[in-house]
N, C-alpha and C positions, 0 to 999 in steps of 0.2 A: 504494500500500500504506500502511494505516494507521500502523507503526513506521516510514516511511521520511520522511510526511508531518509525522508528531509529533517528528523527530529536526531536519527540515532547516525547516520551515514550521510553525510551533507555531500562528502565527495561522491558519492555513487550517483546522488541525487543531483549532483552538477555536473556530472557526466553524461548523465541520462537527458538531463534536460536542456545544458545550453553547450556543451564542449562539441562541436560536430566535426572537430578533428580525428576523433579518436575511432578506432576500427567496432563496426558492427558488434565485433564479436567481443571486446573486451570493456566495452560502459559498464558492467556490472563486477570487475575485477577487484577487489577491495578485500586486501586480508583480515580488517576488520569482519566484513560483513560473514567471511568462510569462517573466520575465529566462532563469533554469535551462532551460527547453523551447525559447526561441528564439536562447539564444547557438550553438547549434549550425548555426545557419544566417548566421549575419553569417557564424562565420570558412567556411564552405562559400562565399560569395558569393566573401570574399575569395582566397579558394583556387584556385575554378575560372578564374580571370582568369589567374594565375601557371601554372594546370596547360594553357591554350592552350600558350605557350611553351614547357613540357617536351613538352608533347603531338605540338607539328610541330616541337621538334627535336630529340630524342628517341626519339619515338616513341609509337605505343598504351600500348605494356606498360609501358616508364618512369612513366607518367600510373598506373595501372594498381597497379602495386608501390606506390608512395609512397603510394596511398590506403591502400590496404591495410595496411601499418605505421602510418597515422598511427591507424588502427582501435582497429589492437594496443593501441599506447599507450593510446590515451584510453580503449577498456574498461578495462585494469588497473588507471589511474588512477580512474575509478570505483568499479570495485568495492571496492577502499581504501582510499577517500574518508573523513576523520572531520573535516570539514567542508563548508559551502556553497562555500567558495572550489576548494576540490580540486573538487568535483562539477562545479562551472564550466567550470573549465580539462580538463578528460577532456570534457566537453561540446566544447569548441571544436576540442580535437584528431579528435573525431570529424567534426565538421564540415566538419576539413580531409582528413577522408577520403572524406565524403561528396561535396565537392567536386571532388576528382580522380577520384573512380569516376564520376561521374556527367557528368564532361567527358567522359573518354574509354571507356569501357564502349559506350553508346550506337551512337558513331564506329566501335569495332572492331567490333560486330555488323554493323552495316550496310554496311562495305565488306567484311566475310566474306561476308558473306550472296551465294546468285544471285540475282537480279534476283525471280525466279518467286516466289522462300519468303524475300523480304528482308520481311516484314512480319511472317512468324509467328517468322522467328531475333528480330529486335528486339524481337516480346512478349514476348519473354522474360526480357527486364530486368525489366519490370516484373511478370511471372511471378514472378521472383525474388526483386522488394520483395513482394510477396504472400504469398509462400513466410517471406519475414524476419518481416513485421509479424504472419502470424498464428504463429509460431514463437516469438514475443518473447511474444504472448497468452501462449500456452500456461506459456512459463517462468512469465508470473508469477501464474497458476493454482495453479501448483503450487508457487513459493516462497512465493508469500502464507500457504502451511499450515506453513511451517517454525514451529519454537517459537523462542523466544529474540530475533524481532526481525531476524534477521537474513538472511532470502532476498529482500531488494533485493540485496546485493550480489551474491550470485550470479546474480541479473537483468542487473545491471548489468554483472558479467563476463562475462559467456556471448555476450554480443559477440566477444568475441575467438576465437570460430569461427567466423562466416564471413569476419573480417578474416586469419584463417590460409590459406584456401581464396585469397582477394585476393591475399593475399604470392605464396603458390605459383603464382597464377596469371601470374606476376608475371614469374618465371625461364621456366615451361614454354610459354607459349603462344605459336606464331609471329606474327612479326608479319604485317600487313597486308600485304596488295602494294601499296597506295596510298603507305602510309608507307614502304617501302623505295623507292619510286622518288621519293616526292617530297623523302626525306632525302638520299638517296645518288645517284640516278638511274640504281638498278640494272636496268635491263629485263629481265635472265639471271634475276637471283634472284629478279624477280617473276613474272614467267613458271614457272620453279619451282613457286613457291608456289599462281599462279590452277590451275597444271597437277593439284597436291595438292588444293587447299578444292575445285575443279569436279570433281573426279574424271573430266577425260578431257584430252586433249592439244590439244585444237582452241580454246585460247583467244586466237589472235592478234588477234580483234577488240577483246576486250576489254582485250586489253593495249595495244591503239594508241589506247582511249579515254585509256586513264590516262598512255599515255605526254605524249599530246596535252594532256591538261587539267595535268599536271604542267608542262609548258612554258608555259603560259598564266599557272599559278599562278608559277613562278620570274620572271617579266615582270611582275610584278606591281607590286614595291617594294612603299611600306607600305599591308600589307590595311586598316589601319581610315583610311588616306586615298580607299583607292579605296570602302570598304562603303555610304558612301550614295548613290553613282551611280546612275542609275536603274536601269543592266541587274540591279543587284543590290539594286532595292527590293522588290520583292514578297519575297525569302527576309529581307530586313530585316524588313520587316513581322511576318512568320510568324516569326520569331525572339524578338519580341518580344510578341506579341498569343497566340499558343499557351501560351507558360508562365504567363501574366497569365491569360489564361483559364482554364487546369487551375487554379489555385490559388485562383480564386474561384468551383468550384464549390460551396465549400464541401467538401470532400473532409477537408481537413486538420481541418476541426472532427471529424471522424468520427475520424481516424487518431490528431488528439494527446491526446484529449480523453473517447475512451468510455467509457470508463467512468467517468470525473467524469457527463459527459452522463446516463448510464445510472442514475449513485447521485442526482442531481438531478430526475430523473423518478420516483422512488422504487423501485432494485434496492438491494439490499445491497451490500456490498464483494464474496462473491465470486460473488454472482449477475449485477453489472455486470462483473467481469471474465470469464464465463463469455460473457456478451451481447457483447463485444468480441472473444471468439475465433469466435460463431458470423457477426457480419458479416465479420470473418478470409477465413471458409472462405468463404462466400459470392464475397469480391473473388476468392479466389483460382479459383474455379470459371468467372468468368466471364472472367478472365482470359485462361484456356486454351483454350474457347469463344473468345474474339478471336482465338488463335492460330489456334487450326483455321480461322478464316473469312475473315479479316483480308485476305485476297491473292486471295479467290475473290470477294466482295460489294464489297471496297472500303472505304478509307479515310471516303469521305464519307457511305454509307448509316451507317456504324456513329455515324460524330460523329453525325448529325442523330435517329438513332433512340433512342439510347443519352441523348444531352439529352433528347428529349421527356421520356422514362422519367423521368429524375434531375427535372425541373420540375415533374410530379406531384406526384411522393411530397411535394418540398418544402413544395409547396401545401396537402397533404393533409395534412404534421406540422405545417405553421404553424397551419393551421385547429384541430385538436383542442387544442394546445398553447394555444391561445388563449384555447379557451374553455373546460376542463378543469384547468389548469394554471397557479395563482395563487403568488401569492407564499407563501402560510404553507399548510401543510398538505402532505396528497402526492396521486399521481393513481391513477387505481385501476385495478387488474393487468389488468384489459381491456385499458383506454386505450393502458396501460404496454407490453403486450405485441403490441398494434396497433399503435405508433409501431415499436418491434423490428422490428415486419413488414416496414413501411415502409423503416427503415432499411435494410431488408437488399436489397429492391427497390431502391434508390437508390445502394446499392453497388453492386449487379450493374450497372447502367445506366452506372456510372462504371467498370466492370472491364473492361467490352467497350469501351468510347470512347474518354473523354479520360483515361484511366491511363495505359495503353498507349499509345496513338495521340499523346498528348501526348508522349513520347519519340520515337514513331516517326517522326512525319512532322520536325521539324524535322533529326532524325539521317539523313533522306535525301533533301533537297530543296536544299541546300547544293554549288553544284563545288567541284574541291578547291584553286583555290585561296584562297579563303575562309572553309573548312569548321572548320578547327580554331578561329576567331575565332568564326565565327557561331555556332558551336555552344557555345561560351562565353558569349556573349551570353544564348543561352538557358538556359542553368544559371543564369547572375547573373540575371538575372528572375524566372527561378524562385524562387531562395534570397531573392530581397530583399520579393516581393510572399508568399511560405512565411513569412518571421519577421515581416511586418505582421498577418499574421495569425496568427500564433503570439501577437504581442506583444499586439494588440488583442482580440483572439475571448473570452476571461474579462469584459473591461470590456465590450465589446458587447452580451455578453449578458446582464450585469447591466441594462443599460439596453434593448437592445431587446426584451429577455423576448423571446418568442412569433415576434416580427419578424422574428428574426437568421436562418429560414427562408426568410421572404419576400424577403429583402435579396438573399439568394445565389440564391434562386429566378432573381432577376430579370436578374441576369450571365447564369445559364443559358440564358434566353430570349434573350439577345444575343448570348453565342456558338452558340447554334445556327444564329443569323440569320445570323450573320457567315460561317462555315462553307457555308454555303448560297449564300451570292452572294458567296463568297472569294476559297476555296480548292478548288485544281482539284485532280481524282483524280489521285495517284500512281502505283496499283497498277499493275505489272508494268513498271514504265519505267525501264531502264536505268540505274544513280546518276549516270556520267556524262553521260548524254544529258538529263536532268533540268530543262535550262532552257528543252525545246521546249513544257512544259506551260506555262509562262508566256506564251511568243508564243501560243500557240493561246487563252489565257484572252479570254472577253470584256469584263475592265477591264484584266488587267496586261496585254496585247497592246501596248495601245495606250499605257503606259509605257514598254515594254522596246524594242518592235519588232521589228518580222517578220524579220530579215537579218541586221545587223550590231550586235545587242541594244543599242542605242541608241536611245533614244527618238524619237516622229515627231513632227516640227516641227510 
């Protein structure tokens, strides 16, 4: 929003508005402005490390609550911000909310979830970031028309409703059966609980998985001596190469950045912010479409299909943008409205995929007793390769103009590769039983081994 830009960022805002020297592509270049957007993700790295810890000993919901207040806080401190420094710090506590939801959120879906519908309950997160980021569009639609200057901060408030929903979720929801037997080693009151979430009384198999793997995990001592063992490299691997790769789909240029993108291509302030709510609705449509299919086609059709789609488009906006799209002047509502298209194709490709599937698959590939770490690991990845690009993506594309397509085009083409001769299908495989896909894989096989998941001499 132009009052919010001219109050905290005056150079951006004199860039944008009266410097017409400066190249298309770099008026919104301001390490300030990447400082503000990306501290939200350091303290999130650092957060989800500490929120392991609360997480397995604690519990879900502990992990869960704390995010959720830390929300509270940082929107209110936002939206009352009468400095950069205050905007900052409501950044970072958000971050640490971001952090703990996104530790354990994930975790408690997928050990609710059955086996059968564990892939459409986990869309659902990310259903839900979908549901937030085009929900945040909308607010600032419609605060951008306030008079006076001042509907950022009611943008920047109105966080603090689904960080209230967090909090409540926080008190009300039961825990896990995984977590109560791997905290307490309650078998009664998990049994209870599988007897409740399955809706029938025949779950003693399932409870002799988690009794079984809870004993494994208590034999453990310390998980991050035991996590590079081989029986636990392939879930390292995929720990580590899944959030690195959702984050260099380039995705994030889309989410932190539309409507800059949009006013740089030549949309107005609230025609780019109108073009950010309609790829909004787009992610969130395809989103749901992943849910409904996700556990019927499978994990791996969707990654390899859903890349194709996303390397397209990419190829197709670097191309026009290339030759259409110079430094001084603007592109014309054809062009303008064909790259939107595009965009919105490249969003759906990433709704049904790696949005989703990127939370999905590492929050159910993990035994448990490694789950709470590893699934740390991938949050810290997440949030640290999230703020390189948060922190770079303005400066890149001042320099790579046209390229900063092809760049992320070309990740895409590797993690599809990767995906394809990787990662083995998931769908319908029991959470506990989940490391016979590794013996059965034809490279991690031959890491982990067939018997006694130790690797073959």
């Amino acid at each position: 929003m132009e009052p919010f830009l001219k109050r905290y960022f005056p150079k951006v805002y004199a860039n944008m508005k009266e410097d017409k020297s400066i190249s298309n592509y770099c008026k919104f270049d301001s390490q300030l402005l990447t400082a503000f957007t990306s501290s939200m993700y350091v303290a999130g790295l650092f957060a989800t490390l500490w929120a392991s810890w609360i997480t397995r000993s604690f519990g879900r919901k502990a992990s869960i609550f704390i995010g959720g207040a830390s929300f509270l806080a940082g929107s209110a401190l936002g939206g009352a911000a009468y400095n950069v420094y205050m905007l900052i710090f409501g950044r970072l506590l958000l971050g640490i909310g971001v952090g703990f939801a996104n530790q354990s959120v994930p975790l408690y879906l997928s050990e609710m979830a059955p086996a059968r519908y564990r892939g459409t309950f986990s869309n659902g997160f990310q259903l839900s970031i979908g549901i937030g980021g085009l929900t945040a569009n909308l607010i600032n639609v419609g605060t951008e028309k306030i008079k006076g200057g001042w509907g950022w901060r009611v943008s920047l408030a109105m966080a603090a409703v689904p960080a209230s929903i967090l909090v409540l979720g926080g008190f009300f929801l039961p825990e896990t059966p995984n977590s109560l037997i791997q905290r307490n080693n309650d078998g009664q009151k998990a049994k209870v609980m599988l007897q409740k979430v399955r809706g029938t009384s025949d779950v003693q198999e399932e409870l002799d998985d988690l009794l079984e793997a809870s004993l494994v995990s208590k034999s453990m001592g310390n998980v991050l001596d035991k996590l590079p063992q081989r029986r636990y490299r392939p879930q390292l691997v995929m720990a580590i190469a899944i959030p690195f790769f959702q984050q260099v789909t380039g995705i994030n240029v889309i989410a932190f950045y539309a409507p800059v993108l949009f006013r740089t291509i030549g949309f107005g302030e609230s025609a780019s912010l109108l073009s950010a709510v309609t790829t909004g609705i787009v992610g969130l449509i395809s989103t749901f479409i992943s849910m409904l299919v996700v556990d019927k086609f499978g994990r791996r059709t969707l990654f390899i299909f859903g890349g194709a789609q996303m390397l397209a488009c990419q190829l197709v906006i670097g191309i026009i943008m290339a030759a259409e799209f110079k430094d001084h002047g603007g592109l014309s509502k054809g062009y303008a409205y064909m790259i939107l298209i595009l965009i919105c194709i490249y969003v759906a490709g990433f709704g049904w995929s790696w949005g989703p599937l990127g939370w999905l698959v590492p929050s159910e590939i993990f035994p448990m007793e490694i789950r709470s770490v590893a699934q740390s690991i991938t949050v810290a990845v997440s949030f640290i390769f999230t703020f390189v690009i948060a922190q770079t993506f303005l400066h890149m594309l001042c320099h790579f103009k046209a390229g900063i397509f092809f760049f992320f085009g070309g990740w895409v083409a590797v993690m599809t590769g990767f995906v394809y001769y990787l990662l083995p299908e998931t769908r319908n495989m029991p959470i506990e039983k989940m490391d016979q896909i590794w013996k059965d894989h034809w490279f991690w096989g031959r890491m982990v081994g067939e018997k006694d998941g130790q690797g073959k001499g």
